[in-house]
N, C-alpha and C positions, 0 to 999 in steps of 0.2 A: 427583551428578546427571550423567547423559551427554549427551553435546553431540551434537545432529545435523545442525548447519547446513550440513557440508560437502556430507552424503549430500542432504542436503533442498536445498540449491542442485540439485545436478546433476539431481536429481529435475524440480524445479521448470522447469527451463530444458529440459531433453528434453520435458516432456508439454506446454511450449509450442512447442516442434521449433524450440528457438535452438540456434543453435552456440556456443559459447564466446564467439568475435569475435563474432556479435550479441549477446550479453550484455551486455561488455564493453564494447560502442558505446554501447548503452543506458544504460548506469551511467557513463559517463566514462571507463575502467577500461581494461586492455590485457587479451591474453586471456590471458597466463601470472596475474596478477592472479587472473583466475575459474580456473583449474589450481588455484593453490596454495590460495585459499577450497575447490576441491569436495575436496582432498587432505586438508583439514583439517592446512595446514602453517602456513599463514596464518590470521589473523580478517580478515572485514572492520569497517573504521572505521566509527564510526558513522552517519554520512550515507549508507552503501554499503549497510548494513545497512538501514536506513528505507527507500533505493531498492527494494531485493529486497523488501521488505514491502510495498509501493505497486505494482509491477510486478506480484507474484504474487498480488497481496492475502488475503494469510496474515499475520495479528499475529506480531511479533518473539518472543514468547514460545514463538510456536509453532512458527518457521522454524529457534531455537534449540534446543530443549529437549524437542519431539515429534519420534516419527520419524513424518513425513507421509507416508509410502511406502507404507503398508498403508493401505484403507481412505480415500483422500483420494477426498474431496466437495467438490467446487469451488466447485458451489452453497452448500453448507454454510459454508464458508469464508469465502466471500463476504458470503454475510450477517452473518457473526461483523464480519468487517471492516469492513461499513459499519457495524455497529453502535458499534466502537470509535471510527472515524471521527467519529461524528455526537455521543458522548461528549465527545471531542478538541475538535470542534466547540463544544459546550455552553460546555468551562470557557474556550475561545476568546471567547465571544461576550456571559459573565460579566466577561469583564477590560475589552471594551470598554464594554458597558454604564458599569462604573463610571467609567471616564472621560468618558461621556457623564452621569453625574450629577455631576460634580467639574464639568463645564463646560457650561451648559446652553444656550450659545451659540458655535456656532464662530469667529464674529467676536473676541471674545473672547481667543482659543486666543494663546499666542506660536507664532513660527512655526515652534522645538522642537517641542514638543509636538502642533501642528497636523500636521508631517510624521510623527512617531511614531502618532499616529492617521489618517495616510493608509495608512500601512506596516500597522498593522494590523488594517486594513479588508481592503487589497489581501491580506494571509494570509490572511484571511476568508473569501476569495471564490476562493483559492488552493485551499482546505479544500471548500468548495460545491465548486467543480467535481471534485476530486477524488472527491467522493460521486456527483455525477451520473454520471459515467464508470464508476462502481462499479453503479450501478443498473441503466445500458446492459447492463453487460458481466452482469449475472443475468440481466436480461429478455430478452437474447441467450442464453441459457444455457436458461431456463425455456422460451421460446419453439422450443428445439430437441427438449422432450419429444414425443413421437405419445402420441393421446389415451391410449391403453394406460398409458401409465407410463413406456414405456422410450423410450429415445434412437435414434434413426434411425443405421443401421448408418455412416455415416460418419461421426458422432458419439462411439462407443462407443469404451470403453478400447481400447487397443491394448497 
């Protein structure tokens, strides 16, 4: 199976018109970091790799293992993404429940446990926003079509 993460970072970072160093700001990262990821010299770790997934919202599957250079739909993409998102979400929101029927009073909770279900509430709502921001960024996207179909000339591939 061929890897295309390098070509698909630099990809992904040009068609949003970063430079290396703003990439690199954005991830934590220095720029030689995003060099040696687009050279395909280095891998990124996996917390860098989730970033690049969240920033471009492209699933890791596909940032690796597609080449996204041909034929890349953002709109498309997008959607794919919130949809894994809100999956992500789902089996998130399963694990709290069942803590919410192990304890069906917070009063109750020690205050272990009590803090571990703050923590993952606050993921919770880490995961929400992160979709809301995703919806923005289609509805900004959809919202740039003219009634025809196509995208308003400052819009359009370059």
């Amino acid at each position: 199976m061929e890897i295309y993460l390098g070509r698909n970072i630099e990809f992904l970072r040009k068609r949003r018109s970063l430079t290396q160093t703003e990439l690199a700001q954005h991830l934590g990262k220095r720029k030689s970091a995003i060099s040696t990821y687009e050279k395909g010299i280095s891998d990124p770790p996996l917390d860098t790799l989730k970033g690049l997934s969240d920033l471009f919202k492209v699933p890791l599957n596909d940032l690796i293992f597609k080449d996204i250079r041909h034929g890349y739909d953002e709109i498309s993409y997008l959607v794919k993404f919130i949809s894994e998102e809100l999956k992500t979400l789902s089996h998130k929101e399963r694990k709290i429940d069942a803590v919410n029927m192990q304890t069906a009073n917070l009063e109750e909770l020690d205050q272990v446990t009590l803090q571990e279900f703050i923590r993952s509430l606050m993921g919770q709502l880490e995961e929400y926003s992160k979709i809301i921001n995703s919806f923005v960024h289609l509805t900004e996207l959809l919202m740039a079509f003219k009634p025809d179909g196509n995208l308003p000339r400052d819009r359009e591939k370059k």
